[in-house]
SENUKE-701724 format. One record per residue (C-alpha): residue number from 1; y, z, x; chain. Coordinates in nm, 4 decimals. Example, Ala and Ser with C-alpha at 12.3 -4.5 7.8 and 13.67 -1.06 7.14 Angstrom:
REM SENUKE-701724
n  y  z  x  chain
1  -0.4500  0.7800  1.2300  A .
2  -0.1060  0.7140  1.3670  A .
This chain:
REM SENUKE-701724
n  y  z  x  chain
1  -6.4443  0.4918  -1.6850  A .
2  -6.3182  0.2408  -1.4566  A .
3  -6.2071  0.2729  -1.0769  A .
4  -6.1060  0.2499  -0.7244  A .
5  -6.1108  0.3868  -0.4163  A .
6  -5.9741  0.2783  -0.0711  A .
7  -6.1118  0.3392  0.2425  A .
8  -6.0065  0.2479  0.6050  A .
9  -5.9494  -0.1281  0.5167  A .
10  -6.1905  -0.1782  0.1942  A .
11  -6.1092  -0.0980  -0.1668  A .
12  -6.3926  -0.0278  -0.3795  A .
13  -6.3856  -0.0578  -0.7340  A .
14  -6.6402  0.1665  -0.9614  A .
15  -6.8012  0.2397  -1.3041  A .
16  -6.8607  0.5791  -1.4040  A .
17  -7.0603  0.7227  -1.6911  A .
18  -7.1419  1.0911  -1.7972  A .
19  -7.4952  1.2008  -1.8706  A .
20  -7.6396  1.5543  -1.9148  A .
21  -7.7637  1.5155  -1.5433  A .
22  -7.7837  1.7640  -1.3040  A .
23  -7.6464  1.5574  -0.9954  A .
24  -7.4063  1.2269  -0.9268  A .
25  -7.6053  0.9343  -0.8666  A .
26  -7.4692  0.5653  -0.6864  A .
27  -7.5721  0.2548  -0.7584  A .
28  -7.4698  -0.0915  -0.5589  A .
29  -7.5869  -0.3627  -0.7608  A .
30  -7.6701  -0.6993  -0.5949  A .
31  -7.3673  -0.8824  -0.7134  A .
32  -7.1104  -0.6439  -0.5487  A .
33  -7.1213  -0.3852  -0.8857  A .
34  -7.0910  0.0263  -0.8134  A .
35  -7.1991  0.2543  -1.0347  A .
36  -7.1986  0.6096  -1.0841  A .
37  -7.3740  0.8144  -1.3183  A .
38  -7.2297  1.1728  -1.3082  A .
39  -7.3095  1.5020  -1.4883  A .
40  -7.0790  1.5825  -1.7970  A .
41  -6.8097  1.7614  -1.6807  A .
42  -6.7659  1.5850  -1.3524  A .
43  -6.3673  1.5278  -1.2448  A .
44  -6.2922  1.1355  -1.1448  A .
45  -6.1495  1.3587  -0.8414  A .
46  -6.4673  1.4404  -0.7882  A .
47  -6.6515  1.1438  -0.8297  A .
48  -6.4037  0.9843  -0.5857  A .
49  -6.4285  1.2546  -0.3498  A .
50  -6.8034  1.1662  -0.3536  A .
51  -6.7585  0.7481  -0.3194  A .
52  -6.5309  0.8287  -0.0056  A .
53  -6.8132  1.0720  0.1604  A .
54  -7.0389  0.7459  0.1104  A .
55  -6.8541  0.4605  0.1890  A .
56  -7.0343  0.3898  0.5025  A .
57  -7.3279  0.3504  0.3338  A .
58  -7.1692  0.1412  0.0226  A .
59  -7.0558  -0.1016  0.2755  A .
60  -7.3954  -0.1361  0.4390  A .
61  -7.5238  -0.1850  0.1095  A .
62  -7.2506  -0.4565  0.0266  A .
63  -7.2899  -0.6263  0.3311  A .
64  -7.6264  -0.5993  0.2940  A .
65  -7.6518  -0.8300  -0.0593  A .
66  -7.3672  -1.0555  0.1216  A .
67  -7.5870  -1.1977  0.2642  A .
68  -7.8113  -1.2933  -0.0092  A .
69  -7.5247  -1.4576  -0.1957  A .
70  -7.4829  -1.8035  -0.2794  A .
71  -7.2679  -2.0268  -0.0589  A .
72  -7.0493  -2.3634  -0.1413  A .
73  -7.2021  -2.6248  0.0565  A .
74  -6.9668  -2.7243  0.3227  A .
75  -6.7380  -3.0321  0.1810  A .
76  -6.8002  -3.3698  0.3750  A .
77  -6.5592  -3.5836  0.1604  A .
78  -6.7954  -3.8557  0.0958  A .
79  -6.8183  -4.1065  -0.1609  A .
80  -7.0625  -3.9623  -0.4643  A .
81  -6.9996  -3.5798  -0.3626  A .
82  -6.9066  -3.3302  -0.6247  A .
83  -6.5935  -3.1229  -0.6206  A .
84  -6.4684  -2.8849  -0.9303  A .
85  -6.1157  -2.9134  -1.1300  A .
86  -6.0709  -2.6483  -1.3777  A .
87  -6.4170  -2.5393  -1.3591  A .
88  -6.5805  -2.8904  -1.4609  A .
89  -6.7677  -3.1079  -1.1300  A .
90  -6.6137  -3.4457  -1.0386  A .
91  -6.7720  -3.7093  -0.8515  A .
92  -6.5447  -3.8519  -0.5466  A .
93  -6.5169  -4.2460  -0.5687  A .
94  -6.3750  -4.3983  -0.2477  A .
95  -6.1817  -4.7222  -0.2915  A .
96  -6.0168  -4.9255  0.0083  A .
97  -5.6334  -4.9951  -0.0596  A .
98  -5.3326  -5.0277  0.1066  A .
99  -5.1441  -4.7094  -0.0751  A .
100  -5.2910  -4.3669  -0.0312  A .
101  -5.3509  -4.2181  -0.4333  A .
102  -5.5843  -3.9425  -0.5757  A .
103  -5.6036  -3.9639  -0.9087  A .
104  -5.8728  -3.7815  -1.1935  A .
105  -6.0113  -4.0467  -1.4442  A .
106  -6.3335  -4.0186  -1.6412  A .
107  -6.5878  -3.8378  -1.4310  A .
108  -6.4565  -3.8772  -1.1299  A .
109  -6.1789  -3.7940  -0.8823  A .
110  -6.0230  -4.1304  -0.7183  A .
111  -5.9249  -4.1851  -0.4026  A .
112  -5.8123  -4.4741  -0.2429  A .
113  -5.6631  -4.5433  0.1332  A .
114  -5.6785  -4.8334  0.4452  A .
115  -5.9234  -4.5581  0.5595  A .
116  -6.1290  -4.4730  0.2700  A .
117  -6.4448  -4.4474  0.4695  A .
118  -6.2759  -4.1345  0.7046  A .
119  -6.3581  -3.8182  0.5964  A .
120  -6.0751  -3.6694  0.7816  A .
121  -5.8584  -3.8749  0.5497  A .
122  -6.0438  -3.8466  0.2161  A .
123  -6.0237  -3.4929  0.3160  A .
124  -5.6692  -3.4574  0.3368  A .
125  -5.5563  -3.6600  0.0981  A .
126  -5.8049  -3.4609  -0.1904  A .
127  -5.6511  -3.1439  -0.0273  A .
128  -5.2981  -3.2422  -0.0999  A .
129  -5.4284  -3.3369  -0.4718  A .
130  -5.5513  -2.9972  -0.4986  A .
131  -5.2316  -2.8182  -0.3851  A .
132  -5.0161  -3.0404  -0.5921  A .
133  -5.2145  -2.9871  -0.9327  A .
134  -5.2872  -2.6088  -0.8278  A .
135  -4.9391  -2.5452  -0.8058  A .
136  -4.8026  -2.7179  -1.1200  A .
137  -5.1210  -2.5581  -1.3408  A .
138  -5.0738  -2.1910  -1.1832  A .
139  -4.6478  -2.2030  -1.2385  A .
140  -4.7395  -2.3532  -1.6448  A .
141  -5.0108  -2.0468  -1.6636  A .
142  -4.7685  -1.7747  -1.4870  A .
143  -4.4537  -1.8530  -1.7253  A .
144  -4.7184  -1.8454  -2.0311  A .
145  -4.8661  -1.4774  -1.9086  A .
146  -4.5742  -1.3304  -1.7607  A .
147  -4.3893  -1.3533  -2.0998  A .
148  -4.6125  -1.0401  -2.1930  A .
149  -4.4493  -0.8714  -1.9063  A .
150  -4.1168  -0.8769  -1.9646  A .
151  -4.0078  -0.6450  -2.1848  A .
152  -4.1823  -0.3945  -1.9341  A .
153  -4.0598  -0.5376  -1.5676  A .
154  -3.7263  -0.6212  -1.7329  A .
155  -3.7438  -1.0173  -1.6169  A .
156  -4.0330  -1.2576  -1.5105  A .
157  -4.1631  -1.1417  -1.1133  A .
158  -4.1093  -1.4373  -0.8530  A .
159  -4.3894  -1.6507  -0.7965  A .
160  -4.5342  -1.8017  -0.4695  A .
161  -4.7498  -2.0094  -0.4190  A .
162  -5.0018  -2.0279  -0.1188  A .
163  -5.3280  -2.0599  0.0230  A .
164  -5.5120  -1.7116  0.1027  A .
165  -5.8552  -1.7345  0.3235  A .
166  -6.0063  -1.4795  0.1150  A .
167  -5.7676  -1.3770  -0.1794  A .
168  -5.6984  -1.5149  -0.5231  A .
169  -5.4270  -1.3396  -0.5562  A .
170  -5.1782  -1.0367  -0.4348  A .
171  -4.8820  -0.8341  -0.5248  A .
172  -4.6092  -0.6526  -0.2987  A .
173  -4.4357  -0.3775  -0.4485  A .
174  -4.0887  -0.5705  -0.4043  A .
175  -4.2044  -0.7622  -0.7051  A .
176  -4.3435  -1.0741  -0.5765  A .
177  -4.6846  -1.1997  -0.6988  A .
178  -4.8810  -1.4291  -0.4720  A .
179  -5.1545  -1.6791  -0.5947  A .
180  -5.3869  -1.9086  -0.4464  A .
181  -5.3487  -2.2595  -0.5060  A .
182  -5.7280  -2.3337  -0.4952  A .
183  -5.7662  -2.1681  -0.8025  A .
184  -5.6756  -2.5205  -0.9984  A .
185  -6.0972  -2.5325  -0.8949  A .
186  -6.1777  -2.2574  -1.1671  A .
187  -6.1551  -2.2920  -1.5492  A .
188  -5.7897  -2.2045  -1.7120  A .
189  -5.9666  -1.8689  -1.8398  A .
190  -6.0327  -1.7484  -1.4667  A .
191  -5.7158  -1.8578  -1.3648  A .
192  -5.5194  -1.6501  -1.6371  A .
193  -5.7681  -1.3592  -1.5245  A .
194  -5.5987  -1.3355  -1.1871  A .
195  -5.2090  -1.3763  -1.3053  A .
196  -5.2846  -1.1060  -1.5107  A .
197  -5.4807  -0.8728  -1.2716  A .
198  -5.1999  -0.9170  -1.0078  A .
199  -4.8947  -0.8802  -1.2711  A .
200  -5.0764  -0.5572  -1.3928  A .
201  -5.0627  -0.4266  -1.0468  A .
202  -4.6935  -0.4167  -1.0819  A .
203  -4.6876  -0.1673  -1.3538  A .
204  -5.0528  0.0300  -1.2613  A .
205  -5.0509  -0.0111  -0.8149  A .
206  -5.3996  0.1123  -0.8462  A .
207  -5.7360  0.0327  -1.0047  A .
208  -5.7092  0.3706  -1.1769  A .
209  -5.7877  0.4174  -1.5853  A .
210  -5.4471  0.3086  -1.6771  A .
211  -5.4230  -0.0401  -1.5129  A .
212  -5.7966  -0.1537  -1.6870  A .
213  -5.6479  0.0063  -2.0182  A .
214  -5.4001  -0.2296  -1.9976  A .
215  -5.6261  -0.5417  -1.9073  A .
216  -5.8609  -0.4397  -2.2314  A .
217  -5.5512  -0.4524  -2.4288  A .
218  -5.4352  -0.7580  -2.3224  A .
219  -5.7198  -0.9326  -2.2230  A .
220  -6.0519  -0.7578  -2.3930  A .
221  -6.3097  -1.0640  -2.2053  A .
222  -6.1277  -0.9512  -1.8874  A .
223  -6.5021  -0.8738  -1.7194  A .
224  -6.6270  -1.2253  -1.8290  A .
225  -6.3732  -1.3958  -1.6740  A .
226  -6.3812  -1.1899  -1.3660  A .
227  -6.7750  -1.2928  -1.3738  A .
228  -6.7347  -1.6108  -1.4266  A .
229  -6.4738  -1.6608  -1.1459  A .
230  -6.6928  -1.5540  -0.8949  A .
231  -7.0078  -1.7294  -1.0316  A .
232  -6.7784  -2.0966  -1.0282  A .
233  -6.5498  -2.0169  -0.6966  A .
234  -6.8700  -1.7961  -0.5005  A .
């Protein structure tokens, strides 16, 4: 049985299984996992009643494998450094020009400029790349998934795209779906993880039994992708 909880500003989402034990046990797993392992005739009121009474501790305990967690070197924009597109790593090659270009050829991601030597400009220019494939990829992906949708929502949601510090993607319950444009970095399987995760969320609000029924039905390898995601984009 799948989950979630919210409390104060965190939303925790859980695994539960039923054993013939006497009492609820919790389990944070280093990559961010909770699990609960709850006696047979345990309500998911219950168990949530339970996660709530703990979720001090649980995020101690997440905060506490944060910090064990691989981090994305910090970019530099320099000639030979690797950057992903659709989950594969590029190598940068700088190239002195008089137009400013990015383009993707081979192994690596081009860029040329009068300033090809400035990371500031290398920077921005491979930023505006980014954006400009990100959004075109994400609207071609969106129209593809959405099409599942709309026999339920009645007509395809509106789509915006921007960039989120910390979110791949969100929903408001007007109907609008926001994704991140910095998800061009992931493969094309990720990125159709999160368009559906977020268009789910406008038929199932919560992560309750009824919105993962619907992502095993339409997406069985949903947990693989979701894996994979955060291995690539950690």
């Amino acid at each position: 049985m799948h989950g979630s909880i919210a409390y104060s500003a965190h939303t925790f989402d859980y695994t539960a299984q039923f054993s013939d034990r006497a009492t609820m046990a919790i389990t944070v797993f280093p990559d961010g996992a909770i699990r609960v392992i709850a006696p047979e005739e345990t309500s998911q009121e219950e168990i949530e009643q339970r996660l709530r009474k703990r979720a001090r501790w649980l995020i101690r305990q997440l905060l506490h494998f944060e910090q064990f967690r691989p981090r994305a070197p910090e970019r530099r924009y320099v000639g030979g450094e690797t950057h992903l597109y659709l989950g594969r790593q590029y190598r940068l090659k700088l190239h002195k020009g008089l137009v400013e270009e990015v383009k993707l050829k081979g192994a690596f991601i081009h860029v040329t400029s009068p300033a090809h030597r400035d990371p500031k400009t290398v920077k921005r220019l491979v930023t505006a790349w980014y954006r400009e494939k990100g959004k075109a990829r994400i609207a071609e992906r969106f129209a593809i998934i959405s099409a599942r949708f709309e026999k339920t929502l009645g007509r395809a949601p509106p789509l915006i795209i921007r960039s989120m510090p910390r979110r791949w993607g969100s929903w408001s319950r007007s109907g609008r779906i926001s994704l991140n444009p910095d998800l061009i970095r992931a493969p094309t399987l990720c990125i159709d993880y999160v368009i559906l995760h977020e268009l789910t969320h406008l038929i199932h609000p919560h992560h309750g039994p009824a919105f993962y029924d619907v992502l095993e039905t339409l997406m069985p390898d949903w947990r693989d992708r979701k894996t994979c995601l955060e291995r690539i984009l950690s």
